[in-house]
NUDREN-155850 format. One record per atom (N, C-alpha, C): residue in three letters; residue number from 0; x, z, y; atom name. Coordinates in Angstrom, 1 decimal. Atoms other than C-alpha are relative to their C-alpha. Example, Ala and Ser with C-alpha at 12.3 -4.5 7.8 and 13.67 -1.06 7.14 Angstrom:
{"ALA",0,{0.9,0.0,-1.2},"N"};
{"ALA",0,{12.3,7.8,-4.5},"CA"};
{"ALA",0,{0.9,0.0,1.2},"C"};
{"SER",1,{-0.9,0.0,-1.1},"N"};
{"SER",1,{13.7,7.1,-1.1},"CA"};
{"SER",1,{-0.8,0.8,1.1},"C"};
This chain:
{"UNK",0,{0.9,-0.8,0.6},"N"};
{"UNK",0,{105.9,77.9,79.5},"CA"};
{"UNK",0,{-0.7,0.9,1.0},"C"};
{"UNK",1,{0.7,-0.8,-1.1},"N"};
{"UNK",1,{103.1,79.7,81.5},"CA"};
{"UNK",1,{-0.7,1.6,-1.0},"C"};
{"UNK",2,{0.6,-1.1,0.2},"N"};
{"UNK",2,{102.1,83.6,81.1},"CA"};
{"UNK",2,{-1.0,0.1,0.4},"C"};
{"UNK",3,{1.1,-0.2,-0.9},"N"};
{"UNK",3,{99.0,85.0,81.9},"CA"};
{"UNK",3,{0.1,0.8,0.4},"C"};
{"UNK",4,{-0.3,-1.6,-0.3},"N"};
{"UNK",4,{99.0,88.0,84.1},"CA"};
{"UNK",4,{-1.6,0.1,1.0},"C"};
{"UNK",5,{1.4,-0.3,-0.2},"N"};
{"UNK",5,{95.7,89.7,85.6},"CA"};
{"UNK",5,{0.3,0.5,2.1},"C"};
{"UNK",6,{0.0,-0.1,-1.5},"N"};
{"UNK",6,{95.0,90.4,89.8},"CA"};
{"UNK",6,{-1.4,1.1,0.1},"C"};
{"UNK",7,{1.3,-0.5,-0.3},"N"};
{"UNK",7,{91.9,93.2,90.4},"CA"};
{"UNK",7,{-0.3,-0.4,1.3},"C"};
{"UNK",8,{0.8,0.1,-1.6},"N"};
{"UNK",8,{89.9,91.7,93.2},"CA"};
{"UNK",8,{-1.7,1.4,0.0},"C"};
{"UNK",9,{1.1,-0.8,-0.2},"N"};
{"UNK",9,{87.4,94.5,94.6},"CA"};
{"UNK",9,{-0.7,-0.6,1.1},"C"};
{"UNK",10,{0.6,0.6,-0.6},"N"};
{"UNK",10,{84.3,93.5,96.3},"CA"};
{"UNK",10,{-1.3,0.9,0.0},"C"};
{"UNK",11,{1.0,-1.1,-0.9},"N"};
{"UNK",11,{82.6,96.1,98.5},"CA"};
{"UNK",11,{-1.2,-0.6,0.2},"C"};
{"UNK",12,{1.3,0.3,0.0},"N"};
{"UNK",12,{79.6,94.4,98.9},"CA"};
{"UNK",12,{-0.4,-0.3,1.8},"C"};
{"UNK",13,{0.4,0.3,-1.6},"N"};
{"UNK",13,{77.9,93.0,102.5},"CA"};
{"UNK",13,{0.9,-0.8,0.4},"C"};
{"UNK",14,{-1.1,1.0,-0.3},"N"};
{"UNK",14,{80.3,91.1,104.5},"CA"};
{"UNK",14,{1.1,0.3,0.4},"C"};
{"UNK",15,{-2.0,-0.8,-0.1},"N"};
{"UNK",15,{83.7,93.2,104.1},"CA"};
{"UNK",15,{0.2,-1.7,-1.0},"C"};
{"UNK",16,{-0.5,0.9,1.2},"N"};
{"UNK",16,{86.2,90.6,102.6},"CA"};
{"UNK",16,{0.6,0.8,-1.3},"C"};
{"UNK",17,{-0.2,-0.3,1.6},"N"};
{"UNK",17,{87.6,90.8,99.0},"CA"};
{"UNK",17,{1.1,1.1,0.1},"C"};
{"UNK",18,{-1.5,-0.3,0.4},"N"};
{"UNK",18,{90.2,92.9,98.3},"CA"};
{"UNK",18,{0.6,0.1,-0.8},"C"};
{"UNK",19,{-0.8,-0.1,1.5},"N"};
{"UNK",19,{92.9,93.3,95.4},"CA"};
{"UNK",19,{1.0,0.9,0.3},"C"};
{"UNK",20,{-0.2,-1.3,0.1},"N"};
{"UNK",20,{94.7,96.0,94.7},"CA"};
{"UNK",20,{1.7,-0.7,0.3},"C"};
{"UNK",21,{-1.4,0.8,-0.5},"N"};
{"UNK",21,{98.7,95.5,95.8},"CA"};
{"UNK",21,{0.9,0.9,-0.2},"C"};
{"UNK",22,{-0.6,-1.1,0.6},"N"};
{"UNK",22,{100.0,98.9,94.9},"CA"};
{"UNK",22,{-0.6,1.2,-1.2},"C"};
{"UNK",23,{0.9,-0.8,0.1},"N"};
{"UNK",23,{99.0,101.3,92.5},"CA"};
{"UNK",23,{1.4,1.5,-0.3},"C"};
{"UNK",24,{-0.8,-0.9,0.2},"N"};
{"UNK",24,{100.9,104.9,92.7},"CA"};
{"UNK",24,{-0.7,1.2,-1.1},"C"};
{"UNK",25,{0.2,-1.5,1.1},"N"};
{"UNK",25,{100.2,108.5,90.8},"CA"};
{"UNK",25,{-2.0,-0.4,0.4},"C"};
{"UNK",26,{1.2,-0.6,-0.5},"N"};
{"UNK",26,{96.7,109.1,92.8},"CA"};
{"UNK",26,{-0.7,-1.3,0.6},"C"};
{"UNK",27,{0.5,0.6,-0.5},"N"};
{"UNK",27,{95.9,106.4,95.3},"CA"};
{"UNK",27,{0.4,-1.3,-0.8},"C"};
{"UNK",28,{-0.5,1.8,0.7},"N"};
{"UNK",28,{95.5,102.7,94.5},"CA"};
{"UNK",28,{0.1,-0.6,1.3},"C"};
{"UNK",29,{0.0,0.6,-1.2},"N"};
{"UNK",29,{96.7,100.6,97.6},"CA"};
{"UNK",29,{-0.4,-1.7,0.1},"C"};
{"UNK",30,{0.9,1.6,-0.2},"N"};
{"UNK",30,{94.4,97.6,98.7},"CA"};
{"UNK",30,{1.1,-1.1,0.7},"C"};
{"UNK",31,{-0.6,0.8,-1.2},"N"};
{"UNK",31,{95.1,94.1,100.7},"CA"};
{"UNK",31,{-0.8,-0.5,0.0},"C"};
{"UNK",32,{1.1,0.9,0.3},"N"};
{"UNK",32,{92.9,91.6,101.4},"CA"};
{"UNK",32,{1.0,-1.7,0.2},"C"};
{"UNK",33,{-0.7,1.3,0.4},"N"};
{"UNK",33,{95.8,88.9,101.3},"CA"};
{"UNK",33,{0.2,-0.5,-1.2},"C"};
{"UNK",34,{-0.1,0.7,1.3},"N"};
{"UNK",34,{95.8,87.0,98.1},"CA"};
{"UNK",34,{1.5,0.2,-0.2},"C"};
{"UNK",35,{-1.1,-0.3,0.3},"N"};
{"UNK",35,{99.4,87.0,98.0},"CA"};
{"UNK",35,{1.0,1.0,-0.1},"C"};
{"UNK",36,{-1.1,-1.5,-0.1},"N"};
{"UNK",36,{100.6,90.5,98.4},"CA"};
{"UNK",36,{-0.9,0.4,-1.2},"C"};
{"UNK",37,{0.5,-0.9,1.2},"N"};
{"UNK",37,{98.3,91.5,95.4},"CA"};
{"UNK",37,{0.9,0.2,-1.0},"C"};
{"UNK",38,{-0.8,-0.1,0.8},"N"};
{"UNK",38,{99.9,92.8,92.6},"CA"};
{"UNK",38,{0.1,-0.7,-1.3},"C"};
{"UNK",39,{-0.1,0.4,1.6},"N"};
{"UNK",39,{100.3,91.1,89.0},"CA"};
{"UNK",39,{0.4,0.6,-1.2},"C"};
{"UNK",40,{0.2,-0.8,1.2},"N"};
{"UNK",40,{99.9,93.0,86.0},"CA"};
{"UNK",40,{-0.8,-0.4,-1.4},"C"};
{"UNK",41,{0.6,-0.3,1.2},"N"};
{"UNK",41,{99.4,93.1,82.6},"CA"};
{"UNK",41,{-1.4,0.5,-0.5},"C"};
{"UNK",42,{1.6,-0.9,0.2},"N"};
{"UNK",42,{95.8,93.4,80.8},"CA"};
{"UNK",42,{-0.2,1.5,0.1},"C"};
{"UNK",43,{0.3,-1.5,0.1},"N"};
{"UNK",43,{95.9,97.0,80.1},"CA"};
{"UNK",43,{0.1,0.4,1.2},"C"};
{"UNK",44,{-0.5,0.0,-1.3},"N"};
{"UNK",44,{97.6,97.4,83.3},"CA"};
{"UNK",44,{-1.4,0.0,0.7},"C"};
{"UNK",45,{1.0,0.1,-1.0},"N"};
{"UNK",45,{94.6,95.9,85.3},"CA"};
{"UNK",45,{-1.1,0.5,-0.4},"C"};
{"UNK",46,{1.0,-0.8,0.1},"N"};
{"UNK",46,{92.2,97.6,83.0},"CA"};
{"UNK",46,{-0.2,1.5,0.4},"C"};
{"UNK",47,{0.2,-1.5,-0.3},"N"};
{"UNK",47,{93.0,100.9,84.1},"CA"};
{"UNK",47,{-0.4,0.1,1.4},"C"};
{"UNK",48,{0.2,0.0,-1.4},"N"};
{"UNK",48,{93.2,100.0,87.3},"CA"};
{"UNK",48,{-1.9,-0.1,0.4},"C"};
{"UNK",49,{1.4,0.5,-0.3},"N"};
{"UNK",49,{89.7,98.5,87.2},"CA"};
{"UNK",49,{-0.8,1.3,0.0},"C"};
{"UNK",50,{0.2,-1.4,0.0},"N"};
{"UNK",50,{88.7,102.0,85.7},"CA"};
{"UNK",50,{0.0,1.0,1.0},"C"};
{"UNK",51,{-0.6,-1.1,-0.3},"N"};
{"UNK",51,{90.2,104.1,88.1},"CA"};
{"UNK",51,{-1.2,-0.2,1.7},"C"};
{"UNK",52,{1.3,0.8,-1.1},"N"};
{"UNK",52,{88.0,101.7,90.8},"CA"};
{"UNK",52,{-1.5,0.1,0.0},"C"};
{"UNK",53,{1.7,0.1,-0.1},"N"};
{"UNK",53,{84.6,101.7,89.4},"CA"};
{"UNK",53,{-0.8,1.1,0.5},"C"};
{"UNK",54,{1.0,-1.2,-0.2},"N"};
{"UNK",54,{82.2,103.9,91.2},"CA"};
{"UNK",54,{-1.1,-0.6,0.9},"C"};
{"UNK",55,{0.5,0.6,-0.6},"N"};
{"UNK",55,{79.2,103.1,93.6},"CA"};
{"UNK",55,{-0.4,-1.4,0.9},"C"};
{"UNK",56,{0.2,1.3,-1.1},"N"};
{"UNK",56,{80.4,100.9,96.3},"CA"};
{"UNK",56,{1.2,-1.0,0.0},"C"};
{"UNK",57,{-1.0,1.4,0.3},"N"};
{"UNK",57,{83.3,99.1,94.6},"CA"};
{"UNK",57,{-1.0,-0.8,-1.3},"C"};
{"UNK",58,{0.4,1.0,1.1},"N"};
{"UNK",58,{82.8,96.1,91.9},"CA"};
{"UNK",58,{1.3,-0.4,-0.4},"C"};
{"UNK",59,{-1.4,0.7,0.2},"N"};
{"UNK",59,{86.2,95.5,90.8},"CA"};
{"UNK",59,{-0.3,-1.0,-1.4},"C"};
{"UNK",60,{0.2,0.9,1.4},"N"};
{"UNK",60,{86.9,92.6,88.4},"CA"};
{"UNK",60,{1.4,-0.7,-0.1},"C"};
{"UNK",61,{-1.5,1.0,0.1},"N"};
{"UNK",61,{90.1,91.0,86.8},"CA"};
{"UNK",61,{-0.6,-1.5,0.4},"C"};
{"UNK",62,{-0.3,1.7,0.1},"N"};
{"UNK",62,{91.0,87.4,87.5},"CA"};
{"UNK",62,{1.6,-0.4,-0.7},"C"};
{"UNK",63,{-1.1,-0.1,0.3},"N"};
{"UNK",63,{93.4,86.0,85.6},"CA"};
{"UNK",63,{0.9,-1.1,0.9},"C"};
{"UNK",64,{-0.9,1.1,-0.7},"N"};
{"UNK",64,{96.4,83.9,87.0},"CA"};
{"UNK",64,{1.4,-0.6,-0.8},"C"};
{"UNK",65,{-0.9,0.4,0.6},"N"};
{"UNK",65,{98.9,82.0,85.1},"CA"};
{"UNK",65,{1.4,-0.3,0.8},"C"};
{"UNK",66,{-1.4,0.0,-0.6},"N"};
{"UNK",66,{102.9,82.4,86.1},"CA"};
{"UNK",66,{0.7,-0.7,-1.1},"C"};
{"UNK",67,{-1.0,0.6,1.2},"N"};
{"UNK",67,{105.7,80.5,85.0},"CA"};
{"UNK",67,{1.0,1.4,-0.7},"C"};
{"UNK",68,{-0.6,-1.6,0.9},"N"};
{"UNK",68,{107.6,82.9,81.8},"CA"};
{"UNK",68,{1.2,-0.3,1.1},"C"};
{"UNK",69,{-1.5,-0.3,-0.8},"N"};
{"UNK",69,{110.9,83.9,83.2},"CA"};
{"UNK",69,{1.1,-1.0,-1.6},"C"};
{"UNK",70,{-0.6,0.7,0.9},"N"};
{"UNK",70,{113.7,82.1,81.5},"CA"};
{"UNK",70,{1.0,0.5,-0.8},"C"};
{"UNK",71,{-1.0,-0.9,0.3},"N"};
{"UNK",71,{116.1,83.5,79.1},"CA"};
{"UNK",71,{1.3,-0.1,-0.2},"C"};
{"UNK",72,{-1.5,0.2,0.6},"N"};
{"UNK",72,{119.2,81.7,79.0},"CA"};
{"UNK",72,{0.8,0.3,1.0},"C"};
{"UNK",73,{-1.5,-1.2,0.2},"N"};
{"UNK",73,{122.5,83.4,79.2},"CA"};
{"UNK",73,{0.3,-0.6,1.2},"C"};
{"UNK",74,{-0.4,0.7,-1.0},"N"};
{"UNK",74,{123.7,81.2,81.7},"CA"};
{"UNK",74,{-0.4,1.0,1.6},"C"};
{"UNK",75,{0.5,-0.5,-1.1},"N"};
{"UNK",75,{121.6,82.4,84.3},"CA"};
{"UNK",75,{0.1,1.8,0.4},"C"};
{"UNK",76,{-0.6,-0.7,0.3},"N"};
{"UNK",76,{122.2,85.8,83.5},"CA"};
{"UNK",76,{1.4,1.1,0.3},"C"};
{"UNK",77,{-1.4,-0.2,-0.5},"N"};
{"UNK",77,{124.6,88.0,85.5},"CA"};
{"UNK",77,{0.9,0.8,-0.8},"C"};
{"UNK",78,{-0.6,-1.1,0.3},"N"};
{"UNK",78,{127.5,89.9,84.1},"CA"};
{"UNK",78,{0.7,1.2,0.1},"C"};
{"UNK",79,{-0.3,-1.3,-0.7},"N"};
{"UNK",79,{128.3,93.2,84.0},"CA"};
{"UNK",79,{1.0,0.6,-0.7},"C"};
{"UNK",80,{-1.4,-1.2,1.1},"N"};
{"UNK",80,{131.5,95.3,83.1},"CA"};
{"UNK",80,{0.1,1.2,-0.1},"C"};
């Protein structure tokens, strides 16, 4: 079964590359321009984020990306006493 989870790529405009956001803390939002270190988040999640981005010289925009669900049987599952 595949989830969908969301990636903000921002796109400064001119010939900077893309970036996507890879941390987000209290205040700052932290960039990358690696595809793989971006972060994966939930819609609301990356809507705020996109929010918190928009002003002049960003363009942020979700993309979505489909992950495999996590699985839930017991088995796999560690135990704890």
């Amino acid at each position: 079964m595949k989830n969908i989870k969301f990636v903000v790529k921002v796109d400064r405009g001119g010939a900077r590359a893309p970036a996507y956001v890879q941390r987000v803390d209290s205040t700052p939002i932290h960039m990358t321009t690696n595809r793989k270190l971006a972060l994966l988040m939930g819609k609301y999640t990356a809507e705020d984020a996109v929010k918190c981005l928009q002003n002049s010289r960003c363009i942020p925009k979700l993309e979505s990306v489909q992950v495999n669900a996590a699985r839930s049987d017991r088995s796999e599952r560690p135990i704890l006493n």
